[in-house]
N, C-alpha and C positions, 0 to 999 in steps of 0.2 A: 620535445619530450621523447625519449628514447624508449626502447620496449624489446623485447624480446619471445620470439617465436621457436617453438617443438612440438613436435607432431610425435603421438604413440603408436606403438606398433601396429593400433588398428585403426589407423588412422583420423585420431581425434588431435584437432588442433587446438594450441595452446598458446595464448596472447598474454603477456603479461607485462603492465605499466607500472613501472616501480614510482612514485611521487612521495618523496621522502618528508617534504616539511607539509603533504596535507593529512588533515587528522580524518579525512575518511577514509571510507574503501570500496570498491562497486565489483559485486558478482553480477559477470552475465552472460547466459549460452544462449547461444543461437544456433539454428537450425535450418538447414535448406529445404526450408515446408510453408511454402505459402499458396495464394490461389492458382497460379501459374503450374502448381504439381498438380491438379485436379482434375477430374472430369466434369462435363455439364452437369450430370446427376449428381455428385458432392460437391458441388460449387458453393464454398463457405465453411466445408467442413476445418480447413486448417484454424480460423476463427473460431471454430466452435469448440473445437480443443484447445485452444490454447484457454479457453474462459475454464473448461472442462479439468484443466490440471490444476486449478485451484482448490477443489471441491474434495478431495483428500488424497492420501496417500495411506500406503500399509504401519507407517509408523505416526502418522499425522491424520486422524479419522474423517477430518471434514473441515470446512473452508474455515470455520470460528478457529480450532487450533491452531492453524496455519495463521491467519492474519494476527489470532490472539499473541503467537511469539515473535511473529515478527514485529510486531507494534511493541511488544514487551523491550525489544533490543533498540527502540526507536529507530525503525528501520525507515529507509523508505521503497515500495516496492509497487511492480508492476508486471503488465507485457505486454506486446502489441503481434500483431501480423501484417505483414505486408504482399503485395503480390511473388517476393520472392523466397521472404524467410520469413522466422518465426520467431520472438524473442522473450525469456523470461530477466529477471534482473532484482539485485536489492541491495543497497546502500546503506553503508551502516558509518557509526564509531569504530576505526580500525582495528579495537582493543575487540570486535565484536566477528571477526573475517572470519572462523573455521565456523561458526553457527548461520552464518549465514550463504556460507558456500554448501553448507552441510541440506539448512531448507531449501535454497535451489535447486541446486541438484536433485534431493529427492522429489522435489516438484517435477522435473523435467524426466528422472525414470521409473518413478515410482507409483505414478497417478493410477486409482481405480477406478474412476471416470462411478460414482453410485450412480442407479440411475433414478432415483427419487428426483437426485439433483439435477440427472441431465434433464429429466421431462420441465422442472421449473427455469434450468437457464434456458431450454426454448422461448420463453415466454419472454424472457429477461431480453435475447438477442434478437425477435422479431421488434420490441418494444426500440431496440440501440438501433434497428433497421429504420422506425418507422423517425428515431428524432433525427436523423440524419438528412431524410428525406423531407420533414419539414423543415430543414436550413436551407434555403435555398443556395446559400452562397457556397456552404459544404455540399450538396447535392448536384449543382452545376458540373462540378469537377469530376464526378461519376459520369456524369452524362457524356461528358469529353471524352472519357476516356471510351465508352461504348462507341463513339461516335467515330474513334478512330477505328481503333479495332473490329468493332462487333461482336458475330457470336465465335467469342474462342476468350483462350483464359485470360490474355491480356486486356477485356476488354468488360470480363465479369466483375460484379461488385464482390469486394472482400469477405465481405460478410454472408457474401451467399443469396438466395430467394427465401422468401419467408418459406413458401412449400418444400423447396427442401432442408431448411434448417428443422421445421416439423417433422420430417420424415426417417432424419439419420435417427439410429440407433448405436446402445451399448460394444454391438460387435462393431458397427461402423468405426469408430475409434479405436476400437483395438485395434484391427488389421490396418488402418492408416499408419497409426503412430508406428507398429510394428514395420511398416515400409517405409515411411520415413522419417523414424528419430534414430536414424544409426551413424556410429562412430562417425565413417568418413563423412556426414553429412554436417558434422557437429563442429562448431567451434567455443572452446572455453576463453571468456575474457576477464582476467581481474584487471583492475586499476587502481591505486590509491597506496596506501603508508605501508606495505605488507612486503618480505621479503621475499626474494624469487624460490628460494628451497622452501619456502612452507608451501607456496602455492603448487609448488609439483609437487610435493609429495601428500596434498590434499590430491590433485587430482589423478595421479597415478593409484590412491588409495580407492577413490568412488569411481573412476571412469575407466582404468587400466586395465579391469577383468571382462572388460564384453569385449564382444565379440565379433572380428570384423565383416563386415556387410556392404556388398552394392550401393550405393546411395540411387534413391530415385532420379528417373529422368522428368525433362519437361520438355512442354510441345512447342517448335521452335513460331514465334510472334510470325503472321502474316503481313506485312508492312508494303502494302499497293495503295498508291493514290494516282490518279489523274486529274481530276477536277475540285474545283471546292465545294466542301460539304458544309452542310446545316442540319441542326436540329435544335427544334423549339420545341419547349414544354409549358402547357401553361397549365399557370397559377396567378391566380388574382390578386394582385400585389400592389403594393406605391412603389415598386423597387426593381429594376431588370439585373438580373443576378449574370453575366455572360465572362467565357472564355472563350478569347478567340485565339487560335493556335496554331503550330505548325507543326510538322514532323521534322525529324530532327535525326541521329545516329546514337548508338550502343555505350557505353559508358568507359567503354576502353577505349575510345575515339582519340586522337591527339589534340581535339579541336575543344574540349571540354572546356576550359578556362578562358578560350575564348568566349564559349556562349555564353561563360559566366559576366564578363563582364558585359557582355552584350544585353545580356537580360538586367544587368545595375543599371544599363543606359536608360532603356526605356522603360524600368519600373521597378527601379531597386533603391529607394529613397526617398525620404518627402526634397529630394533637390533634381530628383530621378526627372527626363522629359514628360512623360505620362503625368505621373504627379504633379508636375506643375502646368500642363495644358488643361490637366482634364478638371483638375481642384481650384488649381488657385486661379488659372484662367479665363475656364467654361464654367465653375463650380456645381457639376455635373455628378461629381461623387466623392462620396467619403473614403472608398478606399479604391486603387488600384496597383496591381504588383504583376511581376513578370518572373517566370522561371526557364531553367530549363532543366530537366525530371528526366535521367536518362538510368533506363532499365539494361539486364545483361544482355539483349537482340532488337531493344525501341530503344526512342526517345521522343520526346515533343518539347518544346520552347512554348511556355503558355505567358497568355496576357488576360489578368483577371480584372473585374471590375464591377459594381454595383451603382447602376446609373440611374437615372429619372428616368421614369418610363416614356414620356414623348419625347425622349431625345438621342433615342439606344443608337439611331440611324447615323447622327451626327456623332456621336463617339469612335461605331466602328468607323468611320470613314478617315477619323483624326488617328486612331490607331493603325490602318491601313498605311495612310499619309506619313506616319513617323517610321513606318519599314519601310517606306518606298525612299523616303531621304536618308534612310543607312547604307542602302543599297549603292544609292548615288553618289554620297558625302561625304568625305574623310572627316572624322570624330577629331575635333580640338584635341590638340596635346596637352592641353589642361584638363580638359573635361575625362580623359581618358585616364590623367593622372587620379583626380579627383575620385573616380573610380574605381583605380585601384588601393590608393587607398583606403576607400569605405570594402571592400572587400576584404582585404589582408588585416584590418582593424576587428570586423566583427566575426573574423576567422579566430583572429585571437580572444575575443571576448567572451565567443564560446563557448572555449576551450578551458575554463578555468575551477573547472571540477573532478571530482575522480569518474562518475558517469557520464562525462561529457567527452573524457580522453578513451575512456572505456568503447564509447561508440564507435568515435572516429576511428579508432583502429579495425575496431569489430567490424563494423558496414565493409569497407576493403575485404580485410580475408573473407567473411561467408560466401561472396560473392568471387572471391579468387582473383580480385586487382590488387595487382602489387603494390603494395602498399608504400605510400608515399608519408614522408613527416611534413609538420606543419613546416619548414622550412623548404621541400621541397614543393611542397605546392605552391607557397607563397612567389619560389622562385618562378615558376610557370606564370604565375599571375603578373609577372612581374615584368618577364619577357613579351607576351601580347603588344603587338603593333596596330595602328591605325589602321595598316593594311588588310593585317590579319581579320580586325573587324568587319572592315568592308565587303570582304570576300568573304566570308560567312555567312551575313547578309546578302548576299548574292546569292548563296549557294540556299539556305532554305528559304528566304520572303518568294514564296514563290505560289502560284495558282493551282499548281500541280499538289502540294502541300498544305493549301488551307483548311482550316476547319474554323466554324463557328457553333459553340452552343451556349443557349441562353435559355433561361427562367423567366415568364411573366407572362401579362395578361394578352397574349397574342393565338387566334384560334391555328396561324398557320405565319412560316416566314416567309411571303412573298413580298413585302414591304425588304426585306433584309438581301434575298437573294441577288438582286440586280446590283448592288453595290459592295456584293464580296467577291473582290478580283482586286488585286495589284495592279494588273494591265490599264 
């Protein structure tokens, strides 16, 4: 899918996916404001604004207006945050692009943050704190990531502490969003059946008159390990919720595609090794998956899993045992084939919306990787050798690099510790 990029004079960048025979079309900006811009003391606050720019606007009074037209246009709409950006979006009937590029946008500069509204989404975002926390399977993956990092921003929860999500205030959001929702920080994404001269001259009409600005900075990731770490949490459960993981390199790495396939080997499929040890095997869990999650100065290669609780011991030690035989083993030519084709297949599968092409492009530029089409990636994916894997495997299954954290009814992990080592 081809696409085209320009940049305004104040430096807002502008993605645009022309898809001639789909009958949608997908607005969306993103911003370089996530929890990684934050300090301890507003840890959450990018979260809390982005909930916070729904709640009105100077031509849109309050959240009912806002969803009430966009529901009206059959839209469909959102946003998220993540540690690095911040994203708004909505998806329409193509016949519907200048009104819905028109509500995003002024959701994105025009927000008056009331604050009748902010004191009730406190209530709203302590309550999104507290289901998250009772997932165990979603709350594991917080704890991972604290467990790598600790205390600094790559290691905060997105969403912030409940006391400080209580504490921010009205100005609090002003002077954030005012530091950082500017130009150079911004990138505009359309997607779908719209041609490229409407979409620039929508956004040279809303975004062309501000005003250029510094974009904020962030505090670069601490990334020291020597030994392997643990942390348990308990919760009285029938279920051990655990990731066990590694550290891993930065997202501009040339090694990315390999850990992609690396991580399909050992839990990227129900044909995946994991999945078929630990399920159809041991039949020890319903689900297990493996990633690798790489940030603009971390990464980590995580393997997830929700086990029987008298058996968590026996799992890590078979997930141990399957990085220790990558390390050693040259990957079958088939199996590695097998591989890439489940990768390059559900790369295309995707991809097969205007929000979806919208993304793929967008995640690249906010974050400033040059952007690759799905034919070059697929060609990376394509290239990876047996070798390649091996030696990846070498390079992070290591003791220096472990981490283990897990969910469930344990008062302390001394049962776990003696058997997290590769060695």
């Amino acid at each position: 899918m081809n696409y085209t990029k320009t940049t305004l004079d104040n430096g807002l960048r502008v993605i645009t996916v022309p898809m001639r025979d789909n009958p949608t079309v997908t607005v969306l900006v993103l911003v370089e404001a996530g929890s990684k811009y934050e300090t301890k003391e507003k840890n959450g606050i990018s979260h809390f604004l982005e909930h916070m720019c729904f709640k009105g606007t100077a031509r849109r009074p309050n959240a009912h207006a806002i969803a009430s037209e966009l529901d009206g246009l059959g839209s469909q709409y959102n946003a998220f945050t993540s540690q690095e950006y911040t994203g708004y979006y909505a998806k329409s009937d193509a016949k519907h692009f200048k009104q819905i590029f028109d509500l995003v946008s002024d959701i994105y500069l025009n927000s008056t943050f009331p604050e009748p509204e902010m004191q009730k989404e406190k209530g709203v975002i302590v309550e999104e704190i507290n289901m998250y926390e009772d997932m165990p399977n979603r709350h594991v993956q917080d704890l991972f990531m604290s467990l790598l990092y600790g205390d600094q921003p790559a290691g905060w929860n997105i969403a912030g502490t409940r006391e400080n999500v209580r504490a921010m205030t009205r100005e609090d959001f002003i002077a954030y969003k005012a530091h950082a929702y500017v130009p150079e920080a911004t990138t505009v994404i359309v997607s779908g059946n719209v041609e490229e001269s409407v979409v620039a001259d929508e956004v040279a009409r809303i975004f062309g008159a501000l005003a250029p600005e510094a974009k904020a900075s962030k505090e670069k990731t601490r990334d020291i390990q020597m030994k392997p770490e643990l942390l348990v949490s308990y919760k009285k459960s029938d279920q051990t919720h655990l990731v066990l993981g590694f550290r891993t390199f930065d997202m501009y790495d040339k090694r990315i595609s390999t850990a992609s396939i690396l991580s399909a080997i050992i839990g990227g499929g129900m044909s995946s090794r994991l999945f078929i040890k630990l399920r159809e095997e041991l039949g020890v869990a319903y689900y297990v998956r493996a990633s690798n999650d790489n940030y603009t100065d971390h990464g980590a290669f995580t393997i997830s899993a929700g086990v029987a609780v008298d058996r968590v011991a026996e799992v890590v030690s078979a997930i141990l045992a399957e990085c220790k035989r990558l390390r050693t083993e040259l990957v079958e030519e088939s199996e590695l084939s097998k591989v890439k084709e489940y990768l390059a297949g559900n790369m295309k599968l995707e991809l097969e919306s205007s929000d979806a092409w919208g993304t793929y492009y967008g995640a690249q530029e906010i974050v400033h990787y040059p952007i690759e089409t799905l034919e070059e990636s697929e060609a990376k994916l394509r290239a990876v050798t047996r070798e390649d894997v091996q030696a990846l495997a070498e390079t992070i299954f290591t003791d220096a690099g472990l981490n283990l954290a897990l969910i469930g009814p344990y008062e302390d992990g001394k049962q776990f510790a003696s058997i997290l080592t590769l060695e």
